[in-house]
N, C-alpha and C positions, 0 to 999 in steps of 0.2 A: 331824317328818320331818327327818332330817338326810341330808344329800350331801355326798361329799367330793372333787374331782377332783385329783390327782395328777400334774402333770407331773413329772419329774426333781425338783427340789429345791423345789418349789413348788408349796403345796398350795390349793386355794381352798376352803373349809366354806361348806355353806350350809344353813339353820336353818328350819323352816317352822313356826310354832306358831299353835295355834288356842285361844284360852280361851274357854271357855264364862261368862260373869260371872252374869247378873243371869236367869238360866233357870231357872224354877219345879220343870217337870216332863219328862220324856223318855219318848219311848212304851218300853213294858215292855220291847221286845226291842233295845234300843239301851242297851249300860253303857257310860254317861257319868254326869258329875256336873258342876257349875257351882261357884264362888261364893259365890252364893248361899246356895246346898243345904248347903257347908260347912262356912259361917260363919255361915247366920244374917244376913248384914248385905249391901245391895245396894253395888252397887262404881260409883264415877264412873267411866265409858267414859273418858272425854279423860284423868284426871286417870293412871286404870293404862296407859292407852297411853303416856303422856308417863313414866311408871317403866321400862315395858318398854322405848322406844326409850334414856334413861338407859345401862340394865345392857346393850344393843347397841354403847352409842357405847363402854363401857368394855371391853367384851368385843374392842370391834374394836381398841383401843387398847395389847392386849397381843398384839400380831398376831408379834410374833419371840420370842411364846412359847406355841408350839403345844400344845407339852404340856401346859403349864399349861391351857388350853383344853379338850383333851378329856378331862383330868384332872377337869376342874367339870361338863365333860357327862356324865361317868360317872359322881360323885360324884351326881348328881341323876334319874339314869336310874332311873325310875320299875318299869320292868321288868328289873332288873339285879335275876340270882340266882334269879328266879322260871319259874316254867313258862310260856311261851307258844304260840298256837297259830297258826303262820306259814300265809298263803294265799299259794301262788305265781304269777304270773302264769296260768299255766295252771291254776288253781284246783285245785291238789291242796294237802295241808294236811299240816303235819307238826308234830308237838309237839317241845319242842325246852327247853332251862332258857335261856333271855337269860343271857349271860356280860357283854358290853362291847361298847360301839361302839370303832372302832378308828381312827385318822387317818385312813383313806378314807370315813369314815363309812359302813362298813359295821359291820350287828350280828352281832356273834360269840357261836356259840351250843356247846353240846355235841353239836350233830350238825351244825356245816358254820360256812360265811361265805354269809351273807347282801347280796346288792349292792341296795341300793331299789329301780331298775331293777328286779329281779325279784321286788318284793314287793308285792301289791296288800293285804295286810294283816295286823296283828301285833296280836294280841287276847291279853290276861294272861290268864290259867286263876285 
């Protein structure tokens, strides 16, 4: 989940991630995957949160260079180039190719801008 607020010359990002680690199995109608499911090998809780907050403190560390920033969140954007199928707040659904999240952290697709505010859900085809 990524936010971006924009005042004038001042931007604030903000990142919501969920990993799945050490999870076996997921009911059939749910695509996810873990960790686990992977690699094969279970993950110390403490030892990946303490990696994760790491790559946060250096992430926040290059804060007067933005670009740089959403240059690595685009470079790693899981659904960049593919087909997705967007739920809007009001539950209608449109397919759409994920192009780029954009410095407001919105995702830019080949039919519109997407603001997260308006998105209760973005599922890869």
């Amino acid at each position: 989940l990524i936010e971006a607020i924009y005042v004038g010359d001042v931007t604030d990002l903000f990142i919501g991630v969920g990993i799945n680690t050490n999870v076996k199995e997921f009911p059939p109608d749910i695509k996810a995957t873990s960790i686990l499911l992977e690699t094969g090998k279970e993950v110390n809780n403490d030892e990946l949160l303490n990696d994760v907050i790491s790559k946060i403190d250096y992430y926040l560390s290059l804060k007067e260079d933005f670009e740089e920033i959403v240059g690595k969140i685009n470079n790693y954007l899981s659904i960049k180039d593919k087909k997705v199928v967007i739920t809007r707040r009001d539950e209608t659904k449109v397919e759409c190719t994920a192009l780029f999240v954009d410095k407001f952290g919105r995702l830019v697709t080949d039919c519109g801008i997407f603001e997260v505010e308006d998105v209760l859900r973005v599922e890869s085809k």
